[in-house]
Backbone as numpy.savetxt, mean C-alpha at the origin, in Angstrom:
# Nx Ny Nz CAx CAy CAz Cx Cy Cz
-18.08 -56.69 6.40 -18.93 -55.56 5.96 -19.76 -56.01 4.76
-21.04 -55.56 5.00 -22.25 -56.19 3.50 -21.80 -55.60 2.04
-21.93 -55.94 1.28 -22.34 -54.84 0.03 -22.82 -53.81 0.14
-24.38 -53.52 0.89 -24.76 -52.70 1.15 -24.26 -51.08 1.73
-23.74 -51.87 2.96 -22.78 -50.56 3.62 -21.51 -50.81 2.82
-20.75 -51.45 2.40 -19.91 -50.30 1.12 -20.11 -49.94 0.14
-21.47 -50.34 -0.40 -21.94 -49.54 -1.69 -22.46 -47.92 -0.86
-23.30 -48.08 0.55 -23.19 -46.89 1.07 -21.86 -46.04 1.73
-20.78 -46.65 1.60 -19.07 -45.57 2.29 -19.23 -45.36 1.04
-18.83 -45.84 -0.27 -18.14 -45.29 -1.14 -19.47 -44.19 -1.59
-20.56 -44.17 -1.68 -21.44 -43.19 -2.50 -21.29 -42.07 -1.52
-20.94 -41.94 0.19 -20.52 -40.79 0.82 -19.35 -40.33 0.32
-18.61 -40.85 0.03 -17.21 -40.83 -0.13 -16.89 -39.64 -1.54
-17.79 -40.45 -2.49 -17.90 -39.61 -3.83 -19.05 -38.12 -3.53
-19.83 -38.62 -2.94 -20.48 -37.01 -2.50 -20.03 -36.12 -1.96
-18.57 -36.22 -1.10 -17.70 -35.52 -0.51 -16.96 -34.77 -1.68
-16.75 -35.74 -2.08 -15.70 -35.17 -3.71 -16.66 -34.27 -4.49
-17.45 -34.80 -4.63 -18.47 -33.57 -5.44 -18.72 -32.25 -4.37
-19.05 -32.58 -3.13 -19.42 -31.20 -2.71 -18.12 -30.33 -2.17
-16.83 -31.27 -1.88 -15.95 -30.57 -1.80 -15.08 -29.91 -2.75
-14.64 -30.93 -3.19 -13.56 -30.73 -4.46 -13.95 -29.86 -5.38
-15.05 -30.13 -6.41 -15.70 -29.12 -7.50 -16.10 -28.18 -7.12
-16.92 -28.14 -5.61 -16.99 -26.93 -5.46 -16.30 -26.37 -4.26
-15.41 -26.60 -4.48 -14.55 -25.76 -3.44 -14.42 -24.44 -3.60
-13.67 -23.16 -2.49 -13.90 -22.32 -2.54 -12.93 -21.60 -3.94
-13.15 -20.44 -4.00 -12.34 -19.99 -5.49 -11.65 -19.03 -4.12
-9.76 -19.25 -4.96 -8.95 -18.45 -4.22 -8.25 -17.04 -4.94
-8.25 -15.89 -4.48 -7.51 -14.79 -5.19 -6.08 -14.67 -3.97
-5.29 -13.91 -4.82 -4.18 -14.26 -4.44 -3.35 -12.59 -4.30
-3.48 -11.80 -3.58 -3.15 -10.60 -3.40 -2.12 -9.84 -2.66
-0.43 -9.53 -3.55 0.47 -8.96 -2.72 1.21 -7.87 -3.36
1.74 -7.17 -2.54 2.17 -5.93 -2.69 2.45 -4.93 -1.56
2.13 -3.70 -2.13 2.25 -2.50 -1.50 1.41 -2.33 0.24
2.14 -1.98 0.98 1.49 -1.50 2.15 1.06 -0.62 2.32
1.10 0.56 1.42 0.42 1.53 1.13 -1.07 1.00 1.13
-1.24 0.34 -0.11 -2.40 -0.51 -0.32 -3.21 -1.19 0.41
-2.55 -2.02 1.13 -2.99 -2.83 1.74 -4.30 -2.88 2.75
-4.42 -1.58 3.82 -5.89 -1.22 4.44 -7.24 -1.69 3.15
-6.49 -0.60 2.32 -7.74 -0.90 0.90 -8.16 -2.13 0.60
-7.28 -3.00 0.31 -7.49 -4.36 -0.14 -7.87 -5.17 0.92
-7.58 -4.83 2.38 -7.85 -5.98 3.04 -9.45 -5.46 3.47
-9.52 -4.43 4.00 -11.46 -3.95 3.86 -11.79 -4.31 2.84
-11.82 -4.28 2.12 -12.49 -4.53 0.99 -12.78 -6.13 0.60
-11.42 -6.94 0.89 -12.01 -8.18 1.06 -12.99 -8.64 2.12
-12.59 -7.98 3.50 -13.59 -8.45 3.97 -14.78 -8.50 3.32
-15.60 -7.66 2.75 -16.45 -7.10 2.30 -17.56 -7.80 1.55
-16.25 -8.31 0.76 -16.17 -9.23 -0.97 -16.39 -10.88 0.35
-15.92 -11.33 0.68 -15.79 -12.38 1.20 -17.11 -12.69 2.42
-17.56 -11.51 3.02 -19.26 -11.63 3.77 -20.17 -11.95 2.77
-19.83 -10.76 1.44 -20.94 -11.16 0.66 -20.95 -12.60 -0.33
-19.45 -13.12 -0.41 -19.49 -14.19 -1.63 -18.50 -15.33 -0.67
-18.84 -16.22 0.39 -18.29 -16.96 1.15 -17.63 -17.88 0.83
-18.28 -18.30 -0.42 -17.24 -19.45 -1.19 -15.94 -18.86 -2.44
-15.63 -17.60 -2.02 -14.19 -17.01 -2.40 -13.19 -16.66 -0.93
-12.45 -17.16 -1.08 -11.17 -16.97 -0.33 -9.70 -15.58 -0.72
-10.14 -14.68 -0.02 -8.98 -13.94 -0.49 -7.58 -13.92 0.29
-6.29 -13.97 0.39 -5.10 -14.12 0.43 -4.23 -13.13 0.44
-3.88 -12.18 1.41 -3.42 -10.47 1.80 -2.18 -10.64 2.01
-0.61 -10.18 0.87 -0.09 -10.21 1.87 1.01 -8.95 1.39
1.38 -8.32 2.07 2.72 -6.62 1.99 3.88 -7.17 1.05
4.96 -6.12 1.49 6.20 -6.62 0.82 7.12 -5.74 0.48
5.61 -4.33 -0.59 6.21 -3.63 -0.93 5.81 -3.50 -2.31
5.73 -2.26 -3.27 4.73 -1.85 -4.24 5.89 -3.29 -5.53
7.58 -2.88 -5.44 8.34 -3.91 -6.44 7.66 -5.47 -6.16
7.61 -5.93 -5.25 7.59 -7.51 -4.63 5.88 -7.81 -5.22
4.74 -7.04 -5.48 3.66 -6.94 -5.84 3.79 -6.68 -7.51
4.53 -6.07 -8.01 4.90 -6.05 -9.67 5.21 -7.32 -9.74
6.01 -7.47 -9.02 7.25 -8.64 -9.42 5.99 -9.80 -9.81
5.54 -10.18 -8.21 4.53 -11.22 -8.22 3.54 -11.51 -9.27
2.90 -10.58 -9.93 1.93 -10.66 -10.97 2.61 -11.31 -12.30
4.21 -10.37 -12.55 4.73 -10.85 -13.24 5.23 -12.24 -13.52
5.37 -13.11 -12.67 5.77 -14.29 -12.06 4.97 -15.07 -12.24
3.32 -14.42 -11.62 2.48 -15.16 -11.87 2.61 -15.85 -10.51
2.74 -15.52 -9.54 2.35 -16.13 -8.45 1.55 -15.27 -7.30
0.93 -14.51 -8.42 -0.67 -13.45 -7.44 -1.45 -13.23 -8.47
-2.78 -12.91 -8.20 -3.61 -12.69 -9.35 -3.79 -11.32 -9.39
-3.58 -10.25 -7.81 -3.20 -8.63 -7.99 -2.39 -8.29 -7.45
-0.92 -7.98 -7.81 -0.43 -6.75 -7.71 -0.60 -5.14 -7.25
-0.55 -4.96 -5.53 -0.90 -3.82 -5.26 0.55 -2.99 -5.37
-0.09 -1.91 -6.06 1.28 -0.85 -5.89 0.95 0.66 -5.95
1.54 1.33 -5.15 1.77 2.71 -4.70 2.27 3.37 -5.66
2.81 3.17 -6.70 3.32 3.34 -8.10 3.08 3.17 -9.07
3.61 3.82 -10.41 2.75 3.03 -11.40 3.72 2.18 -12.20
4.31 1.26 -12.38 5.00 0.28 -12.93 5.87 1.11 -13.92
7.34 0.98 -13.90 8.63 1.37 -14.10 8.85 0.61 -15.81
9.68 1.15 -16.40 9.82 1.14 -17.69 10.45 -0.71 -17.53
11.80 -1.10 -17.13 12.24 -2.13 -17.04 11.50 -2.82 -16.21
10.35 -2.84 -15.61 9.90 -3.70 -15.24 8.56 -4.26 -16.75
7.79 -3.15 -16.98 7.09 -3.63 -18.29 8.07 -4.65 -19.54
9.26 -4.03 -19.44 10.34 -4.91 -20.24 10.43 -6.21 -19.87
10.46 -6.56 -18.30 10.93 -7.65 -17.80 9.46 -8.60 -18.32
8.52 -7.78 -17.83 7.02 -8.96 -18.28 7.28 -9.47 -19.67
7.39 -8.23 -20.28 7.11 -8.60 -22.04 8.15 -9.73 -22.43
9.35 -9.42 -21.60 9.97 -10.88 -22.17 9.44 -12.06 -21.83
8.43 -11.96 -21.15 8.21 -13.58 -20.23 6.38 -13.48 -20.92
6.12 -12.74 -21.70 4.92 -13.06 -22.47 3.78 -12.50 -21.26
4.24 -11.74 -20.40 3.13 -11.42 -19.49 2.72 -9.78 -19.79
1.48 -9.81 -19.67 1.20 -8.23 -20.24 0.34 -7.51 -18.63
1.10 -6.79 -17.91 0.40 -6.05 -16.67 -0.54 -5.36 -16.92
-1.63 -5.29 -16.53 -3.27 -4.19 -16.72 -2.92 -3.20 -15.36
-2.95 -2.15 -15.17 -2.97 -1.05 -14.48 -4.65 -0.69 -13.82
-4.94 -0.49 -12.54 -6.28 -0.67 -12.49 -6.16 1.06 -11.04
-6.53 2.13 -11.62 -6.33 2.73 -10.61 -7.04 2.67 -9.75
-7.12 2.50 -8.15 -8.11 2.52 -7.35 -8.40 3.11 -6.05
-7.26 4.17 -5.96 -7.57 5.29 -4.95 -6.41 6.48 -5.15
-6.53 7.18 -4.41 -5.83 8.26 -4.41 -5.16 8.43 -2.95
-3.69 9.00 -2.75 -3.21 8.88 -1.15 -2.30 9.82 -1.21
-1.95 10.80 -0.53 -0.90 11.75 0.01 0.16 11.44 0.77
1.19 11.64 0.95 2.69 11.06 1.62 2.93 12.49 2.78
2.82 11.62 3.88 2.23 12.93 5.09 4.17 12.51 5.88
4.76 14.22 5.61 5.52 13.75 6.95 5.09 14.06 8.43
5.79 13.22 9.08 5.47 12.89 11.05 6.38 13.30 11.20
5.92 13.71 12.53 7.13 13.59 13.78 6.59 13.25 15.28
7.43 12.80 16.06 6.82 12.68 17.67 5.68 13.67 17.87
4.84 13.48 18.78 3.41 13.99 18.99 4.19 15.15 19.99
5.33 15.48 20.57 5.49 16.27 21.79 6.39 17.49 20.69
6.95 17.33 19.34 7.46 18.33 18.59 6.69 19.57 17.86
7.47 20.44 18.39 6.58 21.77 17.94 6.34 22.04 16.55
7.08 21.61 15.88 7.22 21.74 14.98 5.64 21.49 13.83
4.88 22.72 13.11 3.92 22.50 12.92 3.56 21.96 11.24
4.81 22.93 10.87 4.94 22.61 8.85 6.33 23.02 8.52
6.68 22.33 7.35 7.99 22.24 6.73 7.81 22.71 5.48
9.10 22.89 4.91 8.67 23.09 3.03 9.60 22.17 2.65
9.17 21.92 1.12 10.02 20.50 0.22 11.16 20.75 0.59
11.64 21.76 0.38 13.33 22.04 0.18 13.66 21.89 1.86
13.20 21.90 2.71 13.51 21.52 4.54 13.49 20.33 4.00
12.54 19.19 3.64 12.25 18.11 3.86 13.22 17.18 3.25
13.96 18.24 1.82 15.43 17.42 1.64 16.30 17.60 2.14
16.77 18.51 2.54 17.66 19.23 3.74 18.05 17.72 4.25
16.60 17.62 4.95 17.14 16.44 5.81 17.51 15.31 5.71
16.69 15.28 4.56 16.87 13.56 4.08 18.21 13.80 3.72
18.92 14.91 2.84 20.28 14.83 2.80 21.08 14.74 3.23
20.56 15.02 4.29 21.64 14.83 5.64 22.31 16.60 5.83
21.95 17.15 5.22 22.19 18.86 4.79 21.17 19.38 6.54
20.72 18.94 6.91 19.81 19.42 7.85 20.08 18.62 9.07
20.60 19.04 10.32 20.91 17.37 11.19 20.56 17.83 12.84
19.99 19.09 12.96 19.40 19.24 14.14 18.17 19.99 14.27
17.20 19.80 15.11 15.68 20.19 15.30 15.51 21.85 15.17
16.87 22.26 15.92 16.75 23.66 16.20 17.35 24.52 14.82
17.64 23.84 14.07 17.93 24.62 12.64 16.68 25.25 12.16
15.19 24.34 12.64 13.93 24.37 12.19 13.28 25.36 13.37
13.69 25.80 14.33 13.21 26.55 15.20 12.43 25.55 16.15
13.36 24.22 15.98 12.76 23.24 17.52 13.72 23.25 18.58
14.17 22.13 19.36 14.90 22.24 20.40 16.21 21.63 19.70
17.13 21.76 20.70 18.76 21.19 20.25 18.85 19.76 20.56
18.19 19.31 19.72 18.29 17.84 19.49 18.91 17.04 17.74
19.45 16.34 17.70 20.35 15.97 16.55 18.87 14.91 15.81
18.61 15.70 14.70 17.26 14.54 13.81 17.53 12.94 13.65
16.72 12.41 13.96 16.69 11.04 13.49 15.82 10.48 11.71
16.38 10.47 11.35 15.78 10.70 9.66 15.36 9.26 9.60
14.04 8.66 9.37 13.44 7.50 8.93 13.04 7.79 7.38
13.25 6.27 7.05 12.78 6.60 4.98 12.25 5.22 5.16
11.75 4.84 3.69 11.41 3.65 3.57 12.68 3.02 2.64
12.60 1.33 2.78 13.53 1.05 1.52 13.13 1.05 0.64
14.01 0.85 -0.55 13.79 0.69 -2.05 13.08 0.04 -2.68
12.74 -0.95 -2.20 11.58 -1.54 -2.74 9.94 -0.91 -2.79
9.98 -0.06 -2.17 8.84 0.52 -1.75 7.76 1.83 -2.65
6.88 1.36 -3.18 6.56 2.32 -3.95 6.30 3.79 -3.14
6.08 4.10 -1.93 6.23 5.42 -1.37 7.41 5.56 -1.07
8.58 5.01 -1.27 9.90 5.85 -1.36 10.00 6.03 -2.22
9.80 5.75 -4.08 9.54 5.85 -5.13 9.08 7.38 -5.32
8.26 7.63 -4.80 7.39 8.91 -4.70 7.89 9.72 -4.22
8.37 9.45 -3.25 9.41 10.21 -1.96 10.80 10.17 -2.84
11.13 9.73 -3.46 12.55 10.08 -3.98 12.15 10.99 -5.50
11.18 10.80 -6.13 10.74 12.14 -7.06 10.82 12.89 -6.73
9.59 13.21 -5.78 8.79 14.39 -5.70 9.51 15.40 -4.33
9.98 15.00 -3.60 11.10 15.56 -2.26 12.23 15.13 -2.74
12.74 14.25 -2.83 14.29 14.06 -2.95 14.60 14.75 -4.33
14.18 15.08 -5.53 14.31 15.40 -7.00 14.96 13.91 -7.35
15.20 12.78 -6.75 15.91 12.15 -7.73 17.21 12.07 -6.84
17.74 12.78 -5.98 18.91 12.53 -4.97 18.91 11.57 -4.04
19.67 11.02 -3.66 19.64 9.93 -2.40 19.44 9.96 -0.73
19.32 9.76 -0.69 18.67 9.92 1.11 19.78 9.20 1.66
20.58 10.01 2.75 21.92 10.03 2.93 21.94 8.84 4.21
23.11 8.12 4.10 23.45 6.84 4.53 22.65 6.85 5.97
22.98 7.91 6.84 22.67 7.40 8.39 20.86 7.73 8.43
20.15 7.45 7.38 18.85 7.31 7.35 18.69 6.08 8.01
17.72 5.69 8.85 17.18 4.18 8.89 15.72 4.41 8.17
16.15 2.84 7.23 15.08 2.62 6.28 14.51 1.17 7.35
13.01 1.25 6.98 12.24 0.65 7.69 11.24 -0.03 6.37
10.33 -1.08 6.59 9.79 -1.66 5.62 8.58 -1.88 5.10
7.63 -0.60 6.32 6.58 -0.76 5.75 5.74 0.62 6.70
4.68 1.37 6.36 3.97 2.44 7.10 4.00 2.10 8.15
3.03 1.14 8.70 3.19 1.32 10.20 4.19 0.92 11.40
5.40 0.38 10.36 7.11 0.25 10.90 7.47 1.82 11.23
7.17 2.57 10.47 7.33 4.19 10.40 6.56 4.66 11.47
5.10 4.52 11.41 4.34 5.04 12.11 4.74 4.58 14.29
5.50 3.47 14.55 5.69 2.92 15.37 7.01 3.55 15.84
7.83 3.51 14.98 9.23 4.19 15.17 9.12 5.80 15.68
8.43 6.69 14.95 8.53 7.50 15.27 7.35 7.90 16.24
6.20 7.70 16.68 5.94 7.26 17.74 6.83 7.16 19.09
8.00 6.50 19.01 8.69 6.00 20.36 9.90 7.16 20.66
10.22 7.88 19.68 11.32 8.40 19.31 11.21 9.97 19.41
10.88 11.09 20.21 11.04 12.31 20.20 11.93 13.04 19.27
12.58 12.52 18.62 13.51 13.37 17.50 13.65 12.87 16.08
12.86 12.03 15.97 12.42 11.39 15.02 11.22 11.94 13.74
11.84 12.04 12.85 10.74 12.59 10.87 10.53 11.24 10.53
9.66 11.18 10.02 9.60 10.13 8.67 8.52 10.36 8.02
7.63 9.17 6.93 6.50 10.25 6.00 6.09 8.41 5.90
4.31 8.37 5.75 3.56 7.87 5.96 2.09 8.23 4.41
1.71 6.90 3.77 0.65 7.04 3.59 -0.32 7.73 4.14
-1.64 8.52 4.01 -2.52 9.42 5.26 -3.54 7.85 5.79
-3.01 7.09 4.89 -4.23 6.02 5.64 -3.82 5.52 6.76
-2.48 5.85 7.31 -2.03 5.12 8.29 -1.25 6.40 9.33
-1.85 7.19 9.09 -2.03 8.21 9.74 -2.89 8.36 11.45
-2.23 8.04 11.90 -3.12 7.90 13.89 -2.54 9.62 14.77
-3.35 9.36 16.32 -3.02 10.13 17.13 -1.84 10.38 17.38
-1.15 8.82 17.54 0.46 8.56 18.04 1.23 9.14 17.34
1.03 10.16 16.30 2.36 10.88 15.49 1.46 12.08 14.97
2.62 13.06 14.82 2.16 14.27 14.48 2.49 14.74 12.99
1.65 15.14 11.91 1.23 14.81 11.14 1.61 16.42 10.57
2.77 16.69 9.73 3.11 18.61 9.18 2.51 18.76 8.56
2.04 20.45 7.86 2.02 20.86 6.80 3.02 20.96 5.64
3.26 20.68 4.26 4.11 20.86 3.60 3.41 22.02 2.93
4.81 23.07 2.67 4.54 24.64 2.19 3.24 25.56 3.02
2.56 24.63 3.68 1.67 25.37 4.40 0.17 24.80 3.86
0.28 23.55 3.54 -0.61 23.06 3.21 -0.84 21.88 3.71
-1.88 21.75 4.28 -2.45 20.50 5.19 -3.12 19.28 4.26
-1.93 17.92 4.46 -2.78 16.72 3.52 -4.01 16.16 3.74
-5.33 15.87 3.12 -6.36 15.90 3.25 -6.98 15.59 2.10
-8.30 15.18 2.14 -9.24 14.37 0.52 -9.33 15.32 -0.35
-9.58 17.09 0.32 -9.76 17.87 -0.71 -8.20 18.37 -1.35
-7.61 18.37 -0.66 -5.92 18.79 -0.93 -5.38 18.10 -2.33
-5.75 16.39 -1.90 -5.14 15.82 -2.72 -5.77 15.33 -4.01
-7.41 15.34 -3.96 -8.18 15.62 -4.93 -7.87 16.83 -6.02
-7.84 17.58 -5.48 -7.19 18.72 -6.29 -5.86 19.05 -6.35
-5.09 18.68 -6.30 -3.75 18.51 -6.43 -2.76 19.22 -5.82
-3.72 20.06 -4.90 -2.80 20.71 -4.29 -1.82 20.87 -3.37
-1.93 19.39 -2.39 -0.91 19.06 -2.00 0.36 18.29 -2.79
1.68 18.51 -2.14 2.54 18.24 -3.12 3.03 16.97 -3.30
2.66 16.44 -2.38 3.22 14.81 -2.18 2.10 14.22 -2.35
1.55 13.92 -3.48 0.29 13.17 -3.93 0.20 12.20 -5.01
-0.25 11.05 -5.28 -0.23 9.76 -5.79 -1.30 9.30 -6.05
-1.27 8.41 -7.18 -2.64 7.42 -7.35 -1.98 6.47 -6.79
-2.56 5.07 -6.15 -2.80 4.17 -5.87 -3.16 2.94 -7.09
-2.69 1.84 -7.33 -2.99 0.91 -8.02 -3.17 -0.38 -7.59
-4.30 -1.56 -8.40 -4.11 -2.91 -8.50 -3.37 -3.63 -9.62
-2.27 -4.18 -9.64 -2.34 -4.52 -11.13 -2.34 -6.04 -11.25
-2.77 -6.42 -12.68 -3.14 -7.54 -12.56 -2.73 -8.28 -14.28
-1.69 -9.83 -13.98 -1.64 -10.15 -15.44 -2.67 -10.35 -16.22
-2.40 -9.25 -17.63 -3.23 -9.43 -18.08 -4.63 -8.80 -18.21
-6.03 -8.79 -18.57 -7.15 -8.56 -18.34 -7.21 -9.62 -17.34
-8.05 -9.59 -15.72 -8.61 -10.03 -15.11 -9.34 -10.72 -15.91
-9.75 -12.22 -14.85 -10.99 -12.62 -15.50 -11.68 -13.48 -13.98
-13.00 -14.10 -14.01 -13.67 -14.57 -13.13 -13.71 -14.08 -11.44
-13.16 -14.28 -10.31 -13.70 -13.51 -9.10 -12.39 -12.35 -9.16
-11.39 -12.49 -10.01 -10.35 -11.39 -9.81 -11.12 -9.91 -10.62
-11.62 -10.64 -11.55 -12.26 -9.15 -12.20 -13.37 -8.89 -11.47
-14.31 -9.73 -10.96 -15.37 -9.31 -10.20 -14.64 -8.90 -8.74
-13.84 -8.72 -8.15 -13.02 -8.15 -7.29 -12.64 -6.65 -7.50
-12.20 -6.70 -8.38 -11.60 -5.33 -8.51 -12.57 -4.50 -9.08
-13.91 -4.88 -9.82 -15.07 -4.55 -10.18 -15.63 -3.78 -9.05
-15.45 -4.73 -8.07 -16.18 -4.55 -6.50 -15.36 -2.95 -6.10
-14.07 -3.15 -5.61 -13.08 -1.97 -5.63 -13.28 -0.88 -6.16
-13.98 -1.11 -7.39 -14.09 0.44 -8.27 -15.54 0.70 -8.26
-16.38 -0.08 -7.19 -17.85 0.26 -7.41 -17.78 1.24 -6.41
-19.16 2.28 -6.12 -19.48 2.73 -4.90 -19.40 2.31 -3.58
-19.61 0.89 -3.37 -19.38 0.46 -1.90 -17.91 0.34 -1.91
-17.19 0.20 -2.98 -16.12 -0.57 -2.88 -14.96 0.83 -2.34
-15.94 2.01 -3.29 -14.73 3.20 -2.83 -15.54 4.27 -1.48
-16.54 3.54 -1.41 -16.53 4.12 0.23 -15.75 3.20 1.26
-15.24 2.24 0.82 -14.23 1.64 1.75 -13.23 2.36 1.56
-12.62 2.52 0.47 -11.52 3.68 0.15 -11.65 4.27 1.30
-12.45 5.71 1.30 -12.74 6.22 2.53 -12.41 5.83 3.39
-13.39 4.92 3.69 -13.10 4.66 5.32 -11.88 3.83 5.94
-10.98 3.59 4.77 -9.55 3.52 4.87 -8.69 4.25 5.57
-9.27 5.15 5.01 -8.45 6.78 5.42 -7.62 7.29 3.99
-8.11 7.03 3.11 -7.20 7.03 1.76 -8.79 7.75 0.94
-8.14 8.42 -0.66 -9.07 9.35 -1.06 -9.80 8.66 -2.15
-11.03 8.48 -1.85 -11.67 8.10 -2.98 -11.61 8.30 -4.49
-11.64 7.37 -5.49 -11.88 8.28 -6.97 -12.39 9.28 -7.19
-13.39 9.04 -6.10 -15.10 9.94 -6.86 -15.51 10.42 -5.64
């Protein structure tokens, strides 16, 4: 081989490195809540048509496993259905990490049941009944004589979080519950299951399940905008620290107008 042609491999060679390496794509790193998740993953699309050389990285878990991660430092957002727990701010501060709270939608906790149950609305105090296990057949509710199948989420989960406030007061959701690990685990289960409750983000809200009133109030953008439904939540990103470079211009994006008409069209309630 001449001089020539390896003075020409190696000057390809180094132009590769320059056009690859330096500018390679910039990666964000995003896990958590499944609540969340519709939000964040529209929205990347979004972010990622318009800015091609960022790479975004989606993945569930659960609103704790999305704290945790930020804290750790092995995500750059933290999605959670919650808003971060006293011992968990403790746990950062010992490790020198400071969590930013970024609210970015609003969502209601809708209970289901099979699409063929008559059953049209419940009130809080029914809805612990059951979870208590205090409630254990359809026809107590004026349905048919069928024995309830009670679905919850697990513990890790920032909408069981919510669901154990705001319905449970703080009581436990009694052993022969099956806990499942994420909305549309719920949304699928009870789906298949004619005697089957469980409760769902509204973003993941479909035909395949039938969707109550609580107290007589139907969940919805204006319901939960105004607070009048009872099972209602902000939504969060959180992130160590102040954001900085495509993570802040990310979540920038999220809290702009296009960003919360994706909200919307999530199926989840806009800020604004």
């Amino acid at each position: 081989m001449g001089k020539k042609t390896g003075f020409f491999i190696v000057a390809v060679f180094l132009a590769s490195i320059f056009t690859t390496g330096f500018a390679s794509a910039e990666k964000i790193i995003i896990k958590g809540s499944t609540t969340v998740l519709p939000i964040a993953q529209k929205c990347a699309e979004a972010y990622m048509l318009d800015k091609p050389d960022v790479k975004i990285s989606i993945s569930g878990g659960g609103s704790g496993n999305g704290i945790k991660a930020i804290i750790d430092e092995t995500s750059d957002i933290g999605n959670s259905s919650r808003f971060i727990k006293g011992k968990e701010v403790k746990f950062a501060m010992d490790r020198g990490v400071y969590p930013v709270p970024f609210r970015v939608a609003y969502d209601c906790i809708v209970p289901v049941v099979h699409s063929s149950n008559n059953l049209e609305n419940i009130t809080l105090v029914q809805l612990r009944a059951i979870y208590k296990g205090a409630i254990k057949n359809w026809k107590e509710l004026g349905g048919p004589d069928r024995t309830i199948v009670v679905i919850s989420r697990d513990t890790s989960s920032g909408t069981y979080e919510v669901w154990h406030k705001k319905v449970m007061k703080k009581e436990r959701v009694f052993p022969g519950a099956l806990l499942l690990a994420s909305n549309g685990a719920i949304v699928q289960a009870v789906s298949k299951n004619k005697n089957a409750v469980g409760y769902i983000g509204i973003g993941y809200l479909d035909s395949s399940v039938k969707a109550l009133t609580v107290n007589g109030i139907k969940g919805s953008v204006k319901t939960t905008l105004s607070g009048i439904f009872p099972i209602s939540r902000p939504l969060f990103m959180f992130t160590t620290g102040w954001p900085k470079g495509e993570t802040l211009n990310f979540i920038n994006f999220v809290l702009s107008p296009n960003g919360q008409s994706l909200v919307r069209s999530s199926g989840y309630v806009p800020l604004y």
